[in-house]
C-alpha positions in Angstrom: 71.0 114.3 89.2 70.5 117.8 87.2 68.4 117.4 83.9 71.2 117.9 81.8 73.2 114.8 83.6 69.9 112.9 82.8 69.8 114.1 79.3 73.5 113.2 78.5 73.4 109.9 80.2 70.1 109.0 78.4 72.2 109.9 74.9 74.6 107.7 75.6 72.3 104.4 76.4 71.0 105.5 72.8 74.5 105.5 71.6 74.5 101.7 72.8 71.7 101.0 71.1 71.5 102.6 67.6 69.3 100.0 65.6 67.0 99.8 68.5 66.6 103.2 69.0 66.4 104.3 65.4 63.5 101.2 64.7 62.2 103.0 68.2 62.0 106.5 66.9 60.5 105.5 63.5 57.3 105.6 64.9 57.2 109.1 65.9 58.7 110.0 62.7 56.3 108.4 60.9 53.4 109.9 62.7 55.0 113.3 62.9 55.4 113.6 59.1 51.9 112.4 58.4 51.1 115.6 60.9 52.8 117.8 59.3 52.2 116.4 55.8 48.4 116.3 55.6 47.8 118.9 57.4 49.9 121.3 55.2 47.8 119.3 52.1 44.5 120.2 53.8 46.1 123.9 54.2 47.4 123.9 50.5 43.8 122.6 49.1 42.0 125.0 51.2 44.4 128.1 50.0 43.5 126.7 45.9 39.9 126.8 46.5 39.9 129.9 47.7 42.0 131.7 45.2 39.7 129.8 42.4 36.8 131.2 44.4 38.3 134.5 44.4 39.0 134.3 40.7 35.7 133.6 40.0 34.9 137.3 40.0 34.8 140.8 42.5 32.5 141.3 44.8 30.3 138.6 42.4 26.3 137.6 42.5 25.4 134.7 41.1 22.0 134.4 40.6 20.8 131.3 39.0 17.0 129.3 38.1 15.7 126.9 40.2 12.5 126.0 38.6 11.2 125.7 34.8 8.8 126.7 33.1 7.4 125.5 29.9 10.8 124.0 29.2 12.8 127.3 29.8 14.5 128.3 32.9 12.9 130.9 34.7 15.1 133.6 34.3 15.2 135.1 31.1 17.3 137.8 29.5 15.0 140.6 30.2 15.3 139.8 33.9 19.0 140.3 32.9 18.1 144.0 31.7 16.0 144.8 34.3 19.0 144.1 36.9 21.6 146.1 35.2 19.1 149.0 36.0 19.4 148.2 40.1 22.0 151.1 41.5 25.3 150.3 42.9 26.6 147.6 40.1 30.0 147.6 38.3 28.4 145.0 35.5 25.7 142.3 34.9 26.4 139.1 32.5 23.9 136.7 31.5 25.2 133.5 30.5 23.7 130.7 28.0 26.0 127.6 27.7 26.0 124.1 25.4 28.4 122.3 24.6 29.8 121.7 20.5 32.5 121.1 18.5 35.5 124.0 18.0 37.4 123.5 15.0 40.8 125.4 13.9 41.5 123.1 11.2 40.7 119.3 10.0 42.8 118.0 12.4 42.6 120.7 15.2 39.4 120.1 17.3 37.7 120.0 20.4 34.8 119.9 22.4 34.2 122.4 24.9 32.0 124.9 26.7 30.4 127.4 24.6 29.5 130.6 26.5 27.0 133.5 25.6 27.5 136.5 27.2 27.7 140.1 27.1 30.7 142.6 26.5 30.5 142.9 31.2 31.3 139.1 31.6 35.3 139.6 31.3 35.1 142.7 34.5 32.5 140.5 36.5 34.1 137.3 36.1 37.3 138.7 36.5 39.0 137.7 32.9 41.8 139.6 31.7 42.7 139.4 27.7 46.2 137.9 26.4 46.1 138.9 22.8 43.3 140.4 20.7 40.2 142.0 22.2 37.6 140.8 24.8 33.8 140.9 23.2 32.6 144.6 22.4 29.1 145.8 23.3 28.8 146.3 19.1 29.5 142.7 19.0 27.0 142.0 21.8 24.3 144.0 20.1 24.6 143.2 16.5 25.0 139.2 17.2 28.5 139.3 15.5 30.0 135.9 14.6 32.9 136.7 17.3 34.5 134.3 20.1 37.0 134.8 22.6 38.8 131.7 23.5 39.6 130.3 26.7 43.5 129.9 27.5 43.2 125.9 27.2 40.7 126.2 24.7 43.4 128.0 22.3 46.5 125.8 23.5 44.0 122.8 22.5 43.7 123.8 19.4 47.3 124.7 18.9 46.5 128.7 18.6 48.4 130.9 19.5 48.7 135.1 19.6 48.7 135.1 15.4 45.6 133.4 15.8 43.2 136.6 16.5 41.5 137.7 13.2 41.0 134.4 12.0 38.4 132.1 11.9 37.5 128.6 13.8 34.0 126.8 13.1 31.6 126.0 15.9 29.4 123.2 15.7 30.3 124.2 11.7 30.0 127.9 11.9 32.8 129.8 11.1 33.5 132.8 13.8 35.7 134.9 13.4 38.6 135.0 16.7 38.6 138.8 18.6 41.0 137.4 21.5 42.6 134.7 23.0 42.1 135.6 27.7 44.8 135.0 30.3 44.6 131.7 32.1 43.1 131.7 35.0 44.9 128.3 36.6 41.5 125.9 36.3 41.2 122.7 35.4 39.0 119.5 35.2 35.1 119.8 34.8 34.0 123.5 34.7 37.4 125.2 33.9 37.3 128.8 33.3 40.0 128.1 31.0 38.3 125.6 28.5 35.3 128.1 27.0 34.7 129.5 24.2 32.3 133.3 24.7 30.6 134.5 22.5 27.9 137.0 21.8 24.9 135.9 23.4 22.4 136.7 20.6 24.5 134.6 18.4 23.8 131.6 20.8 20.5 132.0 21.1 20.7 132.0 17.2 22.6 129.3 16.0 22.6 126.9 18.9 20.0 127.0 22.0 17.4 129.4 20.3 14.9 130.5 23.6 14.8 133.8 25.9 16.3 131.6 29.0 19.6 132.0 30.5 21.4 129.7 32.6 22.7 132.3 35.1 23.0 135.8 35.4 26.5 137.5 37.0 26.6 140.9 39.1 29.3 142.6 40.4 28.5 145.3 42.9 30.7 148.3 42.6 31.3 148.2 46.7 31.2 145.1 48.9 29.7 147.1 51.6 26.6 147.5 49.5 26.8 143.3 48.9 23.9 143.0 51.1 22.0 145.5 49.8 21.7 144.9 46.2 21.2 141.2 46.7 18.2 142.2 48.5 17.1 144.3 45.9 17.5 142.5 42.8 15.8 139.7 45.3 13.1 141.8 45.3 12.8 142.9 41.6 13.1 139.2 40.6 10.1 138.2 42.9 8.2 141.1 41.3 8.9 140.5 37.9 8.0 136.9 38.3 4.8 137.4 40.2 5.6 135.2 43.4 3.3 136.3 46.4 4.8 136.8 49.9 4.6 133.1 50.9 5.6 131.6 48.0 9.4 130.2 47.5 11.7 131.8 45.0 12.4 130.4 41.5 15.7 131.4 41.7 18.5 131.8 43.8 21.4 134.2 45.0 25.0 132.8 46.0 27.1 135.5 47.3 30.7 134.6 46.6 31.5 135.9 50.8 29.3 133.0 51.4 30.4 130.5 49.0 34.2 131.0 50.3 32.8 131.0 54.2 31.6 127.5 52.9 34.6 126.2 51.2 36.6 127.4 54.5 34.4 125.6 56.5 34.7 122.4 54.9 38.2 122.6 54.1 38.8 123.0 57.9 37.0 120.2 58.3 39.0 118.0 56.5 42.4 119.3 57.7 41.2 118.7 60.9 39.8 114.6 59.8 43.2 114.3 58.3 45.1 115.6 61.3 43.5 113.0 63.4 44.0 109.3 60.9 47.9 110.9 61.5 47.4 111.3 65.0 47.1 107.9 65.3 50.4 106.8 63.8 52.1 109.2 66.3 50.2 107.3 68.8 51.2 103.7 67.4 55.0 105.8 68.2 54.2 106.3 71.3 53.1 102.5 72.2 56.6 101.2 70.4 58.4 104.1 73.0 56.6 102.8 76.2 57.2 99.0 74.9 60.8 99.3 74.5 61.3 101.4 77.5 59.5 98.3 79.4 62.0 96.1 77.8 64.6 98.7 78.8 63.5 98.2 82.4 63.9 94.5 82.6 67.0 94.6 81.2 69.0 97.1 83.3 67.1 95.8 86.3 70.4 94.9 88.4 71.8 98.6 87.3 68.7 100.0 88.9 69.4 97.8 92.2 73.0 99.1 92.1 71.9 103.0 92.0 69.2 102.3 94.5 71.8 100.8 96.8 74.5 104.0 95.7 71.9 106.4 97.5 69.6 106.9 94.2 66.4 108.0 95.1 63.1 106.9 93.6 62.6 109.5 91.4 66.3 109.9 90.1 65.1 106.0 88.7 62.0 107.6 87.9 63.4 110.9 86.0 66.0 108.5 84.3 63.9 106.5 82.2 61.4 109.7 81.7 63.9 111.5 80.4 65.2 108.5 77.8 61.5 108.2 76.6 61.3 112.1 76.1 64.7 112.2 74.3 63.4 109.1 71.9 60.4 111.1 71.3 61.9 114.5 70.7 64.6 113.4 68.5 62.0 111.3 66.2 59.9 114.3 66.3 62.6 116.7 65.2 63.2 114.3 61.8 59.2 113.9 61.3 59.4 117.8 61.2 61.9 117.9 58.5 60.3 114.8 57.0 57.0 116.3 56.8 57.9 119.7 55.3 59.9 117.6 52.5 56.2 116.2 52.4 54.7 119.1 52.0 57.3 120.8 49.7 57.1 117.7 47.0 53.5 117.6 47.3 52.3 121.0 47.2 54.6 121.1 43.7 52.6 118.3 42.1 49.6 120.1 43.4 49.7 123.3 42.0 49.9 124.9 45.0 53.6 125.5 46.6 55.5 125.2 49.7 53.1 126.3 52.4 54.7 126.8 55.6 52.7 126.5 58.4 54.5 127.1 62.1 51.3 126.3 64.2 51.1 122.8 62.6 54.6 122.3 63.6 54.4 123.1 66.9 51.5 121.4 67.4 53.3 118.4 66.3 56.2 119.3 68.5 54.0 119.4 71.2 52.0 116.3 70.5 55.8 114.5 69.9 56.7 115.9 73.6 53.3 114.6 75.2 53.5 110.8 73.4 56.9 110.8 75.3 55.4 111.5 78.7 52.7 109.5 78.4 53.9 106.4 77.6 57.2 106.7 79.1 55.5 107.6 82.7 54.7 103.7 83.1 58.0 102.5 82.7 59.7 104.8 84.5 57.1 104.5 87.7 57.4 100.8 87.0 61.7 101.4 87.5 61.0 103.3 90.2 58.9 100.6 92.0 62.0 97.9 92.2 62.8 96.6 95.7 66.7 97.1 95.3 67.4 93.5 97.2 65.5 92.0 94.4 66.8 94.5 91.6 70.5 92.8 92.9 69.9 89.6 92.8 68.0 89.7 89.1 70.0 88.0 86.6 
């Protein structure tokens, strides 16, 4: 018989058997979705950390403390200074945090992140302004009572554009509100968009007093150059702090290149785990396939001794049933597809993160689909094949 014969024949023994062949198929379904659907949330979570990463800042240097020293960090605003002097940088931002109340009113408060900086911090973290004006190098200089709120920080406070120019009270100091930024899309612990920045003099003044900073931001004018002002500012750093050649650094560098390598790395990682626990649903498929086509074969047992004793050959018996397992498995595959990009669609919503459409993943689950059906549908069919025909006759 041609394949097609074989693939209309094996339709209508389906046909026969709706229930059975739906309950059948379910497996593959199943395991086909979960395919589908994880991976695209292991694509969709790697896409989000990314873009956050990429938010973070352009072409950004982070360089941060790793030791103390009588109780302040090791890197200090001078160091700060004496960076922004290093050739080849678009801007350099120190950064003292702590953590106090922000009031608007009696009733309007929060606690939240409370960022020194200088006037650079909005171009090397990437911020752009909504209403007002970001911090000004006056401000910076003179220790103005100033702040720029964070998107959440304002909505938290119920602020809104008509709120620059007036005043809101940190940890009980009033401050006077120069702009409100554009929301960067954050959330949870560290959001970009739940701060408050403010001069960085006026921190050190009226909140963590000291010469310390708890990181430092660079962004270098041209990526190409990435490596070579990290090396530099490496270099000026281990100077100014008087390490010798075989001593370890008090600070470190994090290159946001390597910091998204990273995140890449172990997002792949975990598309690829949660690929394989949905692998193995598509393989529980494939056992329900090969134990219903084994029921299949004892059942039409005397219809195989008939088409032996027609003239069917061996492996017309043998393509037969191959053929019905492939069509189960194809069909349920086709409906975990569509299944699993509903998946994938309702989740990437909730997420944050859209509809990402990802044709590899679906043909790799179309492939996987077509290989459950040979695999467990060659038994059965070789065990069809293998029927003496005077026994397949006389079976009742």
């Amino acid at each position: 018989m041609s394949p097609l014969e074989l693939i209309r024949l094996a339709l209508s023994r389906l046909r026969r058997g709706r229930v059975r062949a739906a309950l059948t198929m379910l497996g593959v379904v199943i395991g086909v979705a979960s395919v589908v659907g994880l991976v695209s949330v292991g694509t969709g979570t790697t896409a989000r950390i990314t873009q956050q990463l990429s938010s973070l800042g352009t072409n950004l240097l982070t360089i941060t403390p790793t030791g103390f020293s009588n109780g302040d960090t090791t890197l200090t605003l001078d160091d700060a200074k004496a960076i922004a002097e290093v050739p080849g940088l678009a801007g350099v931002a120190p950064e003292i945090q702590t953590q106090e109340t922000v009031a608007a009113s009696a009733t309007n408060t929060t606690t939240t992140s409370i960022v020194g900086t200088s006037a650079a911090y909005a171009r090397v973290r990437a911020y752009d302004v909504w209403q007002g004006t970001f911090l000004t190098d006056v401000a910076v200089d003179r220790s103005l009572r100033v702040a720029v709120l964070g998107a959440t920080t304002a909505s938290n406070l119920g602020l809104g554009a008509e709120a620059v120019g007036t005043q809101i009270k940190i940890g009980g100091i009033p401050f006077t509100i120069a702009g409100i930024l554009q929301p960067k899309g954050g959330a949870g612990f560290a959001n970009p968009d739940d701060e408050v920045l403010i001069p960085v003099g006026a921190v050190q003044k009226y909140f963590v007093g000291g010469n310390g900073v708890r990181s430092v931001g660079v962004s270098v004018a041209d990526d190409a150059d990435m490596t070579s002002v990290r090396n530099q500012i490496s270099e000026l750093l281990r100077v100014r702090h008087g390490i010798g050649a075989s001593d370890t650094d008090d600070f470190s560098i994090f290159d946001q290149t390597q910091l998204l390598q990273a995140a890449s790395t172990i997002t792949g990682t975990l598309t690829l785990l949660l690929g394989g626990i949905a692998s193995i649903a598509l393989l529980v498929g494939g056992i329900g396939i090969m134990n219903i086509m084994l029921v299949s074969v004892r059942e039409r047992t005397r219809e195989i001794g008939i088409r032996m004793a027609l003239g069917a050959r061996r492996r017309d018996i043998q393509s037969q049933f191959l053929i019905e397992a492939l069509t189960l498995s194809v069909i349920g595959g086709f409906v975990g597809v569509l299944f699993g990009l509903l998946i994938s669609a309702g989740i990437g919503k909730l997420a944050g993160w859209g509809f990402i459409f990802d044709p590899g993943t679906i043909v790799v689950a179309t492939v996987f689909s077509l290989a459950v059906g040979i695999v467990f549908g060659v038994w059965p069919a070789r065990q069809a094949a293998r029927l003496d025909p005077v026994v397949a006759l006389r079976f009742e």
